[in-house]
PDB file of N, CA, C and O in Angstrom:
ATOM      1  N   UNK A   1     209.569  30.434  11.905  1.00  0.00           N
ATOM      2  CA  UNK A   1     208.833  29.197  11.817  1.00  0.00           C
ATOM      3  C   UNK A   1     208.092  29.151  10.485  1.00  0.00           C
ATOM      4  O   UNK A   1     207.619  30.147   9.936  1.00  0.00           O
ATOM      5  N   UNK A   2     208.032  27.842   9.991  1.00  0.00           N
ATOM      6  CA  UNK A   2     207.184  27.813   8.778  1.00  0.00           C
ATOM      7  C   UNK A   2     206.005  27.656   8.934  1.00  0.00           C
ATOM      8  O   UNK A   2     205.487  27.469  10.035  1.00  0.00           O
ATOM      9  N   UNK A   3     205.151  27.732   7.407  1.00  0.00           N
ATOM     10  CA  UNK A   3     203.805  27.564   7.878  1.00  0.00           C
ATOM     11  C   UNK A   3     203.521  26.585   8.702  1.00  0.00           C
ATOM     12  O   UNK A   3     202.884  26.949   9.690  1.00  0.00           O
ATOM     13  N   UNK A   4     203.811  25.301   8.631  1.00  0.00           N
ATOM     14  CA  UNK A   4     203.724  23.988   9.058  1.00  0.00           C
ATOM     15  C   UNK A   4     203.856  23.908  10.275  1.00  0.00           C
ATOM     16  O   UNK A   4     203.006  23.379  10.990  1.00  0.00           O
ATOM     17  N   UNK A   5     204.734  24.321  10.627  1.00  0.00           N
ATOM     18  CA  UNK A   5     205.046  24.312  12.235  1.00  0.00           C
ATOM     19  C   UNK A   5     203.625  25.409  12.808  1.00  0.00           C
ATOM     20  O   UNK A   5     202.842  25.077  13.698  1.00  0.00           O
ATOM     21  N   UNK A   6     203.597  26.088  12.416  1.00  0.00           N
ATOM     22  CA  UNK A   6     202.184  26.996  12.948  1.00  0.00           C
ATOM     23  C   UNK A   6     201.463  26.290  12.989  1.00  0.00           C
ATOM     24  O   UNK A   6     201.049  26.123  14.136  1.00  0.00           O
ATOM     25  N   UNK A   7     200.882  25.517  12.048  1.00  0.00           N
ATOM     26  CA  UNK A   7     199.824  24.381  12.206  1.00  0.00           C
ATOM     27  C   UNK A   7     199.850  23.169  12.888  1.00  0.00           C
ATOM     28  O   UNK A   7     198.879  22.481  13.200  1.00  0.00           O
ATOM     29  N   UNK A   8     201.208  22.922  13.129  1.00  0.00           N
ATOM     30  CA  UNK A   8     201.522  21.366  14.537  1.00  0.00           C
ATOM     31  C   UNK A   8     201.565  22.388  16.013  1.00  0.00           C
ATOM     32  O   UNK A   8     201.421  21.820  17.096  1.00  0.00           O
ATOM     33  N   UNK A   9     201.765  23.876  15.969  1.00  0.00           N
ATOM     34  CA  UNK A   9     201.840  24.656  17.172  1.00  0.00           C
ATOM     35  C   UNK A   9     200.342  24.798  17.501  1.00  0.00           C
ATOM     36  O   UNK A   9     200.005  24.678  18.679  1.00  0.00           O
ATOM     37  N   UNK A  10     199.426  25.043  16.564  1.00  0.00           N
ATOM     38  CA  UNK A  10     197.799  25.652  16.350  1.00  0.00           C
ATOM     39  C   UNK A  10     197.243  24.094  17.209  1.00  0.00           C
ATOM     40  O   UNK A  10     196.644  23.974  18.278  1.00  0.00           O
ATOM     41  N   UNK A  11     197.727  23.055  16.238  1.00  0.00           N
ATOM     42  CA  UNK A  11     196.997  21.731  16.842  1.00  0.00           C
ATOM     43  C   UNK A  11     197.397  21.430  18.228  1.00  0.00           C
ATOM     44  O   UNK A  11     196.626  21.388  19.187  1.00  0.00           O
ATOM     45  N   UNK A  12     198.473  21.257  18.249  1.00  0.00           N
ATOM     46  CA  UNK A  12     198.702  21.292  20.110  1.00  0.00           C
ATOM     47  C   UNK A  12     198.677  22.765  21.338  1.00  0.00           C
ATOM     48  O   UNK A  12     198.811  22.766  22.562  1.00  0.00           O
ATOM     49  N   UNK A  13     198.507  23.602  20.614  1.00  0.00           N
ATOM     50  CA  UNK A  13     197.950  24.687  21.465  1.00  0.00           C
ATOM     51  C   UNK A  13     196.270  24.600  21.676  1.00  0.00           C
ATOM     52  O   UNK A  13     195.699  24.652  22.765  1.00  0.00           O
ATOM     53  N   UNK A  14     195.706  24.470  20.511  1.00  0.00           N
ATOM     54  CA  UNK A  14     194.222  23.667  20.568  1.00  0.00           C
ATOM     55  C   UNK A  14     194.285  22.584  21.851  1.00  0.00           C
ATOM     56  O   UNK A  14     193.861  22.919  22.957  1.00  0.00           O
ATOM     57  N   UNK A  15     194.808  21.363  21.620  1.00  0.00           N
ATOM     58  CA  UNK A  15     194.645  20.360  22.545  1.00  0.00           C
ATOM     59  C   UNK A  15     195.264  20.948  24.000  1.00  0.00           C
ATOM     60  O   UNK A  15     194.775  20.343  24.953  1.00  0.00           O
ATOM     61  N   UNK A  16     196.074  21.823  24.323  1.00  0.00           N
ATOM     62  CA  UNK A  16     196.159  22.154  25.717  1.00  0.00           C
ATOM     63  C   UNK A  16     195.341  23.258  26.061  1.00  0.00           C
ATOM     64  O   UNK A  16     195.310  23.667  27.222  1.00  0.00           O
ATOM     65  N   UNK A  17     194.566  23.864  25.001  1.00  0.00           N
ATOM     66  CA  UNK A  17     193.697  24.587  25.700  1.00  0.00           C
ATOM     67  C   UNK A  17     192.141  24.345  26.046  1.00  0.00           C
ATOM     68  O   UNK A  17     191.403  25.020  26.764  1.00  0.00           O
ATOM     69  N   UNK A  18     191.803  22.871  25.128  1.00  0.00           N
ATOM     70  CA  UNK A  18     190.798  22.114  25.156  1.00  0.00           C
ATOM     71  C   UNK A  18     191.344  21.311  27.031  1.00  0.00           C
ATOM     72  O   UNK A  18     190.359  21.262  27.767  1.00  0.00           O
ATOM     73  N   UNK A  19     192.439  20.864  27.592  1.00  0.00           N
ATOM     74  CA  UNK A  19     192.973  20.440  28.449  1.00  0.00           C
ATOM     75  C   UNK A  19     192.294  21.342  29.084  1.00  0.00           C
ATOM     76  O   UNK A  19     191.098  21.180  29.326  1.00  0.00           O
ATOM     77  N   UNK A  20     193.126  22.675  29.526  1.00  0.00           N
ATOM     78  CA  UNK A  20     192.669  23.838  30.065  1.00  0.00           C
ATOM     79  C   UNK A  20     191.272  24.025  30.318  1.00  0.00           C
ATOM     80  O   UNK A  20     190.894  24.366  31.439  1.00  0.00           O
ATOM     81  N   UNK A  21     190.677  23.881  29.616  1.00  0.00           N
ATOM     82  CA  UNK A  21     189.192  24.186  29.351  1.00  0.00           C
ATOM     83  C   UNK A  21     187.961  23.124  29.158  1.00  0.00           C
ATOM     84  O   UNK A  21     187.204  22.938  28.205  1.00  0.00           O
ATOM     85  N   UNK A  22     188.072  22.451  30.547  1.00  0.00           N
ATOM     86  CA  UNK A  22     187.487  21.101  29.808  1.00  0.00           C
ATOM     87  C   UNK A  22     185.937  21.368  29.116  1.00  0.00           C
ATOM     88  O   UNK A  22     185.802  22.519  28.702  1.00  0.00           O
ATOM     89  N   UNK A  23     185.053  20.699  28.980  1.00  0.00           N
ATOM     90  CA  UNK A  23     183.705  20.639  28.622  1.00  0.00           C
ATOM     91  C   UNK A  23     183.254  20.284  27.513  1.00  0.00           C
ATOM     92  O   UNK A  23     184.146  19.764  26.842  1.00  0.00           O
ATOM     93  N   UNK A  24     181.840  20.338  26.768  1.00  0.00           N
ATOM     94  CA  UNK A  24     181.202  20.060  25.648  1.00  0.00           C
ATOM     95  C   UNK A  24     181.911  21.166  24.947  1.00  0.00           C
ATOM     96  O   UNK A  24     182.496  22.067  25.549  1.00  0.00           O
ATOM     97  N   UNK A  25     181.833  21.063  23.609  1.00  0.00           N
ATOM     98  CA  UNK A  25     182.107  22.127  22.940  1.00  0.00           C
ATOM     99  C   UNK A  25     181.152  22.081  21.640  1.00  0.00           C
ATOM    100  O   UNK A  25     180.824  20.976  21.207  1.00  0.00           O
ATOM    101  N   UNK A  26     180.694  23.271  21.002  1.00  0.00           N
ATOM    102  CA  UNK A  26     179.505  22.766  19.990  1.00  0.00           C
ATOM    103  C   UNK A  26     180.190  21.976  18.609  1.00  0.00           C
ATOM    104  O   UNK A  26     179.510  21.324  17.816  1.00  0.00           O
ATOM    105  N   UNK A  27     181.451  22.146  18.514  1.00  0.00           N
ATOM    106  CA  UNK A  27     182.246  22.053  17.299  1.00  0.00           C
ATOM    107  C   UNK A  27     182.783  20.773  17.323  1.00  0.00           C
ATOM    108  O   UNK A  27     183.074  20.285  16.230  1.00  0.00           O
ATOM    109  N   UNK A  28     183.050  19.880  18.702  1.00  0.00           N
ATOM    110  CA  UNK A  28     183.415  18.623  18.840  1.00  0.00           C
ATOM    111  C   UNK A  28     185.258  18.968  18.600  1.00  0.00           C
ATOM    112  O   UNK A  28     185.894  19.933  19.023  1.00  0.00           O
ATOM    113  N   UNK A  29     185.619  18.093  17.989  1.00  0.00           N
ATOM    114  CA  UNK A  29     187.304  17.701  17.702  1.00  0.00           C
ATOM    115  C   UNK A  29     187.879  18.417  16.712  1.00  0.00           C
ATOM    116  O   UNK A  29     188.977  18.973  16.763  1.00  0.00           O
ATOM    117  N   UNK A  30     186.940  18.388  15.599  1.00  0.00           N
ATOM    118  CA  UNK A  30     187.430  19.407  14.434  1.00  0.00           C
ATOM    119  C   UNK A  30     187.133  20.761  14.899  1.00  0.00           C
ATOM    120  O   UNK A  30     188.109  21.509  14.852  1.00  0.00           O
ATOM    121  N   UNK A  31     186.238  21.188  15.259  1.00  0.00           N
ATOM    122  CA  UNK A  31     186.191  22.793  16.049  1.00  0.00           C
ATOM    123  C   UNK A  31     187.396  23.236  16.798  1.00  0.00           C
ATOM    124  O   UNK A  31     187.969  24.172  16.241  1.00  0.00           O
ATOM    125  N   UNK A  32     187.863  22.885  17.747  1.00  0.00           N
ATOM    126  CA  UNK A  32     188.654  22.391  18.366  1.00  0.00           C
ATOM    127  C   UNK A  32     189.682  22.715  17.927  1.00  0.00           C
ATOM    128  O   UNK A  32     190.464  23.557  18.368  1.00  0.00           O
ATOM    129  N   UNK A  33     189.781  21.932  16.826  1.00  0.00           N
ATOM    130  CA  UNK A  33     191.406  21.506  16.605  1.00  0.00           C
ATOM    131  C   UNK A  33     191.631  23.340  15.683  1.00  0.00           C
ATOM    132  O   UNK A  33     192.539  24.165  15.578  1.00  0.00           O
ATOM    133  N   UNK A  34     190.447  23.226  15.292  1.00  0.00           N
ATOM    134  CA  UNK A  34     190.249  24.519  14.152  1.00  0.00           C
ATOM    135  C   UNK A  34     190.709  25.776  14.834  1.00  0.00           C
ATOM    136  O   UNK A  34     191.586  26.567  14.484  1.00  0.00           O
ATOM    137  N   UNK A  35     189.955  25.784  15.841  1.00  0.00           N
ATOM    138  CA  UNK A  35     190.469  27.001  16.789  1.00  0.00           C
ATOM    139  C   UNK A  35     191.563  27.116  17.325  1.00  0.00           C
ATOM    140  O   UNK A  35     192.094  28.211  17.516  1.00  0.00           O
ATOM    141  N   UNK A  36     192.062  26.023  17.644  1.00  0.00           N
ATOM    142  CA  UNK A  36     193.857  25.929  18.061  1.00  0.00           C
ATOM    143  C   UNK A  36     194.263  26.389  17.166  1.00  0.00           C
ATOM    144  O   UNK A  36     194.722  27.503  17.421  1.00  0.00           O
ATOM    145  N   UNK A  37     194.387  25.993  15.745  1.00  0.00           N
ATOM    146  CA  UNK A  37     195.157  26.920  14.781  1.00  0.00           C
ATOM    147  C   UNK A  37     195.057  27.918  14.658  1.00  0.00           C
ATOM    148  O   UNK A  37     196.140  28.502  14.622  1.00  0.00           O
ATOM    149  N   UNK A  38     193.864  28.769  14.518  1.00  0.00           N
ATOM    150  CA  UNK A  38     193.680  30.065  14.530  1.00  0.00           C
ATOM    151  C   UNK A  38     194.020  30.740  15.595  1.00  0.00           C
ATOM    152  O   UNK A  38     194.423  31.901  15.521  1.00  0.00           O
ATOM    153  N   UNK A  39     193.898  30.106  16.676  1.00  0.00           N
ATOM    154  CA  UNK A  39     194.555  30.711  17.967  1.00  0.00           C
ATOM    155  C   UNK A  39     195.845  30.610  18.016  1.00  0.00           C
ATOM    156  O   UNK A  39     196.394  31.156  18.973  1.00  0.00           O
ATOM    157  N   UNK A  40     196.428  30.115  17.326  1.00  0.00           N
ATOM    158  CA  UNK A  40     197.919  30.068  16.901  1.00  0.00           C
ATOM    159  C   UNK A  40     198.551  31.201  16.247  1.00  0.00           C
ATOM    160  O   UNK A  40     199.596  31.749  16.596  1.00  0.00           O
ATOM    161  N   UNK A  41     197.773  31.507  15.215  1.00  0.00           N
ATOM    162  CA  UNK A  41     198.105  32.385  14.656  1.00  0.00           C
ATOM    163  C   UNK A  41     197.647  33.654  14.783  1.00  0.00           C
ATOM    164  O   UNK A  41     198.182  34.625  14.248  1.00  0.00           O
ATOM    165  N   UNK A  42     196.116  33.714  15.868  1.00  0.00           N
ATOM    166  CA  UNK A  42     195.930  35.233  16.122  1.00  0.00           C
ATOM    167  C   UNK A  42     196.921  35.861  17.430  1.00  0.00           C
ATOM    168  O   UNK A  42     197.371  36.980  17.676  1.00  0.00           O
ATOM    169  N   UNK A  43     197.003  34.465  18.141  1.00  0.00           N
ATOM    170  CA  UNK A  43     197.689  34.915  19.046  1.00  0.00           C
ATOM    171  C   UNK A  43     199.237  35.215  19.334  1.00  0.00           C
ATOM    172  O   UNK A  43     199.754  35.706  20.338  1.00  0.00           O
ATOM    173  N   UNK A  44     199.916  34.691  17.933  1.00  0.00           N
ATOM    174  CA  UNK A  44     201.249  34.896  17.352  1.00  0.00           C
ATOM    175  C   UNK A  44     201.065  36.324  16.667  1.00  0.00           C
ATOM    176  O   UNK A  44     202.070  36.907  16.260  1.00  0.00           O
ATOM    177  N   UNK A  45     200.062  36.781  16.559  1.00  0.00           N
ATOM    178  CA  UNK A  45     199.739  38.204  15.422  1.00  0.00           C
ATOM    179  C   UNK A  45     200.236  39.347  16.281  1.00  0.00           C
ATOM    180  O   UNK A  45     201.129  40.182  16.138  1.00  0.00           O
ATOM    181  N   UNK A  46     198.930  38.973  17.659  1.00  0.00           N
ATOM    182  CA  UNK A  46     198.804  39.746  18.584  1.00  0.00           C
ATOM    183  C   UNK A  46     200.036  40.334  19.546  1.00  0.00           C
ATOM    184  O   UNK A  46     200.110  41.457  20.044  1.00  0.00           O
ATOM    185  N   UNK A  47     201.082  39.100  19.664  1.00  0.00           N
ATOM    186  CA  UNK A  47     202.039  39.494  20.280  1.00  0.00           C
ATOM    187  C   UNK A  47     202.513  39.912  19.588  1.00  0.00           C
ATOM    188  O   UNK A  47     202.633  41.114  19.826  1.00  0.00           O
ATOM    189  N   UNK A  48     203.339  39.361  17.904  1.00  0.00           N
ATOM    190  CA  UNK A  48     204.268  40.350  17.552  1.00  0.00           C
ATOM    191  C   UNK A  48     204.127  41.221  17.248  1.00  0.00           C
ATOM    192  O   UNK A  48     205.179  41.614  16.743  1.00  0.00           O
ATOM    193  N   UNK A  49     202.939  42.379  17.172  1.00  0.00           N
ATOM    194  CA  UNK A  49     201.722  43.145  17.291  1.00  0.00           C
ATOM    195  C   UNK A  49     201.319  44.279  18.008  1.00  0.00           C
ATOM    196  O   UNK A  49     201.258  45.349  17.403  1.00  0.00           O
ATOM    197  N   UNK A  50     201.081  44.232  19.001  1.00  0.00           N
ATOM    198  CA  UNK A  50     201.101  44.434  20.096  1.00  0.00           C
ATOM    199  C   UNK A  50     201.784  44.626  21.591  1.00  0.00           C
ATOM    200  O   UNK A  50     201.723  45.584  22.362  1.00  0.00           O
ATOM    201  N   UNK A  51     202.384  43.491  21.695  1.00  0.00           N
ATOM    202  CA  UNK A  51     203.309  43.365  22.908  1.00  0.00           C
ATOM    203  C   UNK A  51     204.247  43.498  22.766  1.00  0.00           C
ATOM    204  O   UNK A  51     204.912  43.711  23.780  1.00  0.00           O
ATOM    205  N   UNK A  52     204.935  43.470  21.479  1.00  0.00           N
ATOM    206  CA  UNK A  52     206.347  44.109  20.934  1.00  0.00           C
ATOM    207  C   UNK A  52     207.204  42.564  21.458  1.00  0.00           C
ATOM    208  O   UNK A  52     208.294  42.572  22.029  1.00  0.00           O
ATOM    209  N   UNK A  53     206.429  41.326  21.112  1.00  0.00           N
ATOM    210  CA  UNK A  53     207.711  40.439  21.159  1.00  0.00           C
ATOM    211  C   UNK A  53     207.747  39.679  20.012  1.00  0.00           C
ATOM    212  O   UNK A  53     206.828  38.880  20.189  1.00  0.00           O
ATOM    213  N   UNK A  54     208.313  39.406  18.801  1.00  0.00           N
ATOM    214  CA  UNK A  54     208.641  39.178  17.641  1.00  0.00           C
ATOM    215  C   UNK A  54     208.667  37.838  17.725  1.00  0.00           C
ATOM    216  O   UNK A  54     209.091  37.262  18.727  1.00  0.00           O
ATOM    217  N   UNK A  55     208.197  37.201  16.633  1.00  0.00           N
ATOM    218  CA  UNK A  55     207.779  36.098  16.602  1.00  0.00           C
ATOM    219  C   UNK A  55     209.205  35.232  15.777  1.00  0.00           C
ATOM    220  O   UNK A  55     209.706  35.331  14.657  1.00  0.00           O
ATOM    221  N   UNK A  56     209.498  34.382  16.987  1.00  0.00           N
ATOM    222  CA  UNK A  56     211.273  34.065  16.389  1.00  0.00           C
ATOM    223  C   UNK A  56     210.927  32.631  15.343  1.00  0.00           C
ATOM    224  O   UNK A  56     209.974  32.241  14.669  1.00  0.00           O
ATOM    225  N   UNK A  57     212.086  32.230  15.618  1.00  0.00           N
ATOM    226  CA  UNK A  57     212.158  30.938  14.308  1.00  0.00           C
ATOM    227  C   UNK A  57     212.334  30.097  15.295  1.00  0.00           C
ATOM    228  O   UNK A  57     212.454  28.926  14.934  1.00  0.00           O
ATOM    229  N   UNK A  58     212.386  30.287  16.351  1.00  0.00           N
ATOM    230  CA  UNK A  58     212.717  28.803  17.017  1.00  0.00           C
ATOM    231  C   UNK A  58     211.011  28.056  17.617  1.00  0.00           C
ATOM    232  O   UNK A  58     210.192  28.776  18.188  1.00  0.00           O
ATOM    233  N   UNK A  59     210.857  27.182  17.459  1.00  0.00           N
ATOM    234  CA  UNK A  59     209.553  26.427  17.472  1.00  0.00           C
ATOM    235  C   UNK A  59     209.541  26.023  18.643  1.00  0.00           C
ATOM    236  O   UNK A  59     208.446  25.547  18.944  1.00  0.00           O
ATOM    237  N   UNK A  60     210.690  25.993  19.878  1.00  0.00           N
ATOM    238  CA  UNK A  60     210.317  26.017  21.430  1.00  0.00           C
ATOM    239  C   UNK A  60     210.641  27.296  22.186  1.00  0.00           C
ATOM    240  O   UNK A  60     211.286  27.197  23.230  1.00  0.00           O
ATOM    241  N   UNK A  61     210.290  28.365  21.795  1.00  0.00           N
ATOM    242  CA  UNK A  61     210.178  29.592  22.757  1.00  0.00           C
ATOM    243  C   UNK A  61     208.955  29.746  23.501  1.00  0.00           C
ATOM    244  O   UNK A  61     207.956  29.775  22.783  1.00  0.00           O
ATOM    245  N   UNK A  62     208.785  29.836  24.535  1.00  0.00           N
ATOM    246  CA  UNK A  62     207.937  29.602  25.337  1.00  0.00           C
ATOM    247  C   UNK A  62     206.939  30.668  25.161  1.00  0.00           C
ATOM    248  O   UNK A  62     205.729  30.445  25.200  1.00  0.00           O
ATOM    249  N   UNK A  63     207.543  32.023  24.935  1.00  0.00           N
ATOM    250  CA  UNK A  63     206.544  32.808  24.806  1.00  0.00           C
ATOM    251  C   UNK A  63     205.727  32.818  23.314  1.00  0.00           C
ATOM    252  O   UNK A  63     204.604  33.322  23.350  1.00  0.00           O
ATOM    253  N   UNK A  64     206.042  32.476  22.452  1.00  0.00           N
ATOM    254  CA  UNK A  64     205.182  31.544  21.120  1.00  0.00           C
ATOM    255  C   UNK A  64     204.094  30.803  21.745  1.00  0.00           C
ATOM    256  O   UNK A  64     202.893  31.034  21.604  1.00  0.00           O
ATOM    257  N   UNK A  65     204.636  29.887  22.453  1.00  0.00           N
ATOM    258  CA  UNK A  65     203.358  28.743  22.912  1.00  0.00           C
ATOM    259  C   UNK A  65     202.618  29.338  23.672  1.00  0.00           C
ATOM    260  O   UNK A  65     201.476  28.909  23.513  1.00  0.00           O
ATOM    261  N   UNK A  66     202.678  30.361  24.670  1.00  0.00           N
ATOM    262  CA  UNK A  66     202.281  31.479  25.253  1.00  0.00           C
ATOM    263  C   UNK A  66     201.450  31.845  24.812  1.00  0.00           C
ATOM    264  O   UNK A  66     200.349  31.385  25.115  1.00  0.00           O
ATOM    265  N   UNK A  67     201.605  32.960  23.785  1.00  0.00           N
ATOM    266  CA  UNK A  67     200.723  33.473  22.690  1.00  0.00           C
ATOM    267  C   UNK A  67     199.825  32.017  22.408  1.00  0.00           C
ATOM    268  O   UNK A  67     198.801  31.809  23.058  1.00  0.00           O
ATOM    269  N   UNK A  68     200.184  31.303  21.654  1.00  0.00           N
ATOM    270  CA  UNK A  68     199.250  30.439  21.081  1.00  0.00           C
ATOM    271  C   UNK A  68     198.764  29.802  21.569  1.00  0.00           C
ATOM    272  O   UNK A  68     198.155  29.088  20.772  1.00  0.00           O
ATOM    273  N   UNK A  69     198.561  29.482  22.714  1.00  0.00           N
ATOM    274  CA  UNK A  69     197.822  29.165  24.148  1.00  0.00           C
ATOM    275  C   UNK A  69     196.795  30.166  24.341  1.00  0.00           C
ATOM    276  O   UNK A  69     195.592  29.921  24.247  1.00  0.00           O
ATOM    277  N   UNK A  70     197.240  31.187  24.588  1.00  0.00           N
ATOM    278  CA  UNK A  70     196.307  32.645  24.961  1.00  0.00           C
ATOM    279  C   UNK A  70     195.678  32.436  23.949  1.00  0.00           C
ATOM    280  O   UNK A  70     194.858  31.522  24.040  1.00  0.00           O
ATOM    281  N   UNK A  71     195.771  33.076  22.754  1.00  0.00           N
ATOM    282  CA  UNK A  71     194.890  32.870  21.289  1.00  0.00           C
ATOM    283  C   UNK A  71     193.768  31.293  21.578  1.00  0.00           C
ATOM    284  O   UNK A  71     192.558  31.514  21.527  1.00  0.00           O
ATOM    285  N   UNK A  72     194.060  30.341  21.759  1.00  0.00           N
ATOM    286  CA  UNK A  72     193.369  29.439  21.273  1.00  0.00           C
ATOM    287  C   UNK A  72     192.294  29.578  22.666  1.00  0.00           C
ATOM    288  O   UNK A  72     191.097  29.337  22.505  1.00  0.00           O
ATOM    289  N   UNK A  73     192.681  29.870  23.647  1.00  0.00           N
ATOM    290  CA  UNK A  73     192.055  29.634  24.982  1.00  0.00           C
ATOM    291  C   UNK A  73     190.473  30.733  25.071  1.00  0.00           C
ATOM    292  O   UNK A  73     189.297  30.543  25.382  1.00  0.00           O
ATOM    293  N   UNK A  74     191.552  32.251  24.459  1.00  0.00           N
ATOM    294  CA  UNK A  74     190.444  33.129  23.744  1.00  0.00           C
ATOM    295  C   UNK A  74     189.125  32.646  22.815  1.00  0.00           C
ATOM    296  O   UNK A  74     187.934  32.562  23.113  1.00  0.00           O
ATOM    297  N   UNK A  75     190.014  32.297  21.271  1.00  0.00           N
ATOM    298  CA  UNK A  75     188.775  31.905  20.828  1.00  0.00           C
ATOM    299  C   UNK A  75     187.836  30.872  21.284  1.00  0.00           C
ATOM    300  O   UNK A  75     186.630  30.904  21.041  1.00  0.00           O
ATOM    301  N   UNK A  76     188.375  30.044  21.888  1.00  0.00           N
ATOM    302  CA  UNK A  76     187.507  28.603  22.612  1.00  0.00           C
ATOM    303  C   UNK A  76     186.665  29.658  23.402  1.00  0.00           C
ATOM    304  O   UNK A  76     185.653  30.008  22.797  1.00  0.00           O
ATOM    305  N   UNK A  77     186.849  30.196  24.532  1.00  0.00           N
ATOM    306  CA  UNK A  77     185.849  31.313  25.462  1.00  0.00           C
ATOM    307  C   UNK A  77     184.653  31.640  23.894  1.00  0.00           C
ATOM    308  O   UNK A  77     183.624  31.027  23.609  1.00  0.00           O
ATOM    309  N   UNK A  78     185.076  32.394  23.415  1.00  0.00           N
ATOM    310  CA  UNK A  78     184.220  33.268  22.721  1.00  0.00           C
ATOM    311  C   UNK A  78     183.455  32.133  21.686  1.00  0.00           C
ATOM    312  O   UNK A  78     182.401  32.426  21.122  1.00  0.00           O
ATOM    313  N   UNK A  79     183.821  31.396  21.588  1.00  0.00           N
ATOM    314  CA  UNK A  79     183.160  30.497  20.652  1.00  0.00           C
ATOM    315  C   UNK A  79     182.114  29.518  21.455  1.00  0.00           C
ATOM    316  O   UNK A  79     181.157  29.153  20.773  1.00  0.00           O
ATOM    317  N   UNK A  80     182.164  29.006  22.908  1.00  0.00           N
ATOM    318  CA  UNK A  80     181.678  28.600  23.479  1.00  0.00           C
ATOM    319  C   UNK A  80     180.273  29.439  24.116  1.00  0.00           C
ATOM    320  O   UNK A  80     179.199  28.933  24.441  1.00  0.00           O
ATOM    321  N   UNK A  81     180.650  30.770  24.164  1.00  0.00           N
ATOM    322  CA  UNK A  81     179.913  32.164  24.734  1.00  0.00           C
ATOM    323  C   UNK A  81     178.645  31.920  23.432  1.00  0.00           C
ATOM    324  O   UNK A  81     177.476  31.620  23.673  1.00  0.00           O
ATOM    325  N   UNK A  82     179.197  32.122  22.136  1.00  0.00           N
ATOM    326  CA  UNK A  82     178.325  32.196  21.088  1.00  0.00           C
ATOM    327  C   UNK A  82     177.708  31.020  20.326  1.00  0.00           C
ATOM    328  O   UNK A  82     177.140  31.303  19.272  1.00  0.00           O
ATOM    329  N   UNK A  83     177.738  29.859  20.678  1.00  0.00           N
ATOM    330  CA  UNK A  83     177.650  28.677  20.233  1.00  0.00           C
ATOM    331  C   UNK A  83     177.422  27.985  20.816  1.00  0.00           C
ATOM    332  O   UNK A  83     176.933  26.949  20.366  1.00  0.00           O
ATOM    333  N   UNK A  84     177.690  28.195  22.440  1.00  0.00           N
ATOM    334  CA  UNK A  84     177.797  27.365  23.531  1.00  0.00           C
ATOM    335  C   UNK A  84     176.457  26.194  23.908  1.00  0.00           C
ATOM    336  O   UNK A  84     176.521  25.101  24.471  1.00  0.00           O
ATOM    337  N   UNK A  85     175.216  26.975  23.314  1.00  0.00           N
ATOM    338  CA  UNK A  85     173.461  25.958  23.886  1.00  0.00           C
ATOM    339  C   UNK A  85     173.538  25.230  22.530  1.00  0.00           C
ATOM    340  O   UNK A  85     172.694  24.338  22.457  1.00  0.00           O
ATOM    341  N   UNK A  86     174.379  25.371  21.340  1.00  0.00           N
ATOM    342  CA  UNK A  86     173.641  25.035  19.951  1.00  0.00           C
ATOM    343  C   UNK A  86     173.621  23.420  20.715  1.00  0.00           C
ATOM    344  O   UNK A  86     172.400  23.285  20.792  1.00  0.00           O
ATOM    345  N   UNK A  87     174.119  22.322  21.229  1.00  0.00           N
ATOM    346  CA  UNK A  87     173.799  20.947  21.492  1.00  0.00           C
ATOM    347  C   UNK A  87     173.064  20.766  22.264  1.00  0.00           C
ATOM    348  O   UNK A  87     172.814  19.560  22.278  1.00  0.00           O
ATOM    349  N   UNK A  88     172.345  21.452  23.206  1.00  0.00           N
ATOM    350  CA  UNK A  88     171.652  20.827  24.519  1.00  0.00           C
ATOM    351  C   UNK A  88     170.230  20.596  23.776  1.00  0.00           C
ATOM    352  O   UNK A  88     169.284  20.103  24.391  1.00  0.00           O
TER     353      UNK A  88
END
């Protein structure tokens, strides 16, 4: 996959894990969307990484979106944990 596609995978792994996860978030839409990408790509790191499953070229393997689901769902937790009162 190219960079690009990581970043349309990051943005819609963001939005289904914002789905997943409903609530306030301190970061709003751009936070959000920010962390989907990075959760895209930590969580594409982590598997091919770690779990020993190699990160293919095809842009609908499920276990990609997998990973980048997990990743984004992660950082959203931890970012919410540490950031979580900054609006009230």
């Amino acid at each position: 996959m190219t960079f690009i596609s990581w970043i349309i995978l990051g943005l819609l792994a963001g939005a289904i894990a914002k789905f997943l996860l409903p609530g306030r978030d301190p970061g709003g839409l751009v936070g959000t969307t920010v962390i989907g990408i990075a959760g895209a790509f930590i969580g594409g790191w982590i598997s091919a990484r770690w779990l020993d499953h190699p990160i293919t070229k095809d842009f609908y393997d499920g276990t990609t979106w997998a990973a980048a689901i997990g990743g984004a769902l992660v950082l959203l937790i931890g970012y919410r944990l540490l950031f979580g009162h900054s609006r009230d």
